[in-house]
Residue, then its C-alpha position, 0 to 999 in steps of 0.5 A: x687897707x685894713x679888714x675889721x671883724x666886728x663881734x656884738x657877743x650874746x649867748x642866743x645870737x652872737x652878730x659879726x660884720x666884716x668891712x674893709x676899711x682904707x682912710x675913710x672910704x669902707x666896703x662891706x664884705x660879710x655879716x651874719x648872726x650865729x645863733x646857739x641852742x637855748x636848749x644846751x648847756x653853756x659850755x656847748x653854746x660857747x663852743x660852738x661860739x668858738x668855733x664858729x668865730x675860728x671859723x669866719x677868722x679862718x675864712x676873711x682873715x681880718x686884721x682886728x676886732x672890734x668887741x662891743x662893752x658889757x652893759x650892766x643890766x638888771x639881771x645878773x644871770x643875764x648879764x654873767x651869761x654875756x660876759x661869758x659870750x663876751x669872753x670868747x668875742x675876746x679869745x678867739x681873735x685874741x689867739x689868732x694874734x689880732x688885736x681886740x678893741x673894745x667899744x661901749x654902745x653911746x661910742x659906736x652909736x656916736x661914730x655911726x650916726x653921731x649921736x649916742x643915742x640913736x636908735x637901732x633903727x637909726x644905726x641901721x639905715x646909717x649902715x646901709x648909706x656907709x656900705x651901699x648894697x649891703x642886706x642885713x639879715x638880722x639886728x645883732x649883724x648890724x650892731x657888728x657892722x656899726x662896731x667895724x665902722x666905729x673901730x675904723x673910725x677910731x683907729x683912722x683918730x688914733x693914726x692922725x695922732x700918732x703922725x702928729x705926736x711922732x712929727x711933733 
């Protein structure tokens, strides 16, 4: 068994899920949203990122993360401002010594619902039929969640590989 945290970063609302994953079979155990003051400055808001990403390690003790891609938008300032909300997704598990993966969009959207471009409503319901009971309180939580699936199905590919190529 393996515990995944999955991280959507954002400025504003950083989302988390946490599943525990063995072979094909998943179980929820925790998703929320932490959400910064648009009124502080950055460097307050990524702290309190930080800390509030130490503290959910500190807490479910998860064994990987799963860390969504920075999409390049239109807006530059926009898009720098994820990248620094992105950059601390990264750090924070990065120091506790859990490994950090990354995965675009169309991938998580692919592994959740099978195709890349589902809806998040689509993504949505497809959480809730993969981890019966679950209530997600807000979109960016459930954008995490659809990370932990994705990175479990990913690495259950990878261990597949990997036993097939040390066999061969």
């Amino acid at each position: 068994m393996v515990r995944i945290l999955g991280i959507d970063p954002g400025l504003r609302f950083t989302g988390w899920g946490i599943i525990d994953a063995h072979d094909n079979f998943f179980s929820y155990v925790a998703s929320g949203v932490m959400a910064t003051n648009s009124k502080d400055s950055v460097p307050k808001r990524l702290c309190v990122l930080a800390l509030g990403l130490e503290k959910l390690i500190g807490i479910y003790q998860p064994s990987e993360a799963a860390v969504e891609e920075t999409y390049v938008n239109q807006n530059g300032a926009a898009t720098l401002k994820l990248g620094y909300a992105r950059g601390v997704a990264m750090l924070i598990p990065a120091q506790k010594n859990i490994m950090v993966y990354e995965y675009g969009a169309k991938t998580v959207k692919q592994a959740v619902v099978g195709t890349g471009a589902a809806t998040k409503k689509q993504v949505s319901i497809m959480i809730q039929r993969l981890l019966p009971g679950v209530k997600i309180p807000k979109a960016d939580a459930a954008d995490a969640l659809a990370l932990s699936i994705c990175h479990a199905h990913h690495r259950i590919s990878q261990i597949h590989v990997n036993k097939g190529t040390i066999m061969a």
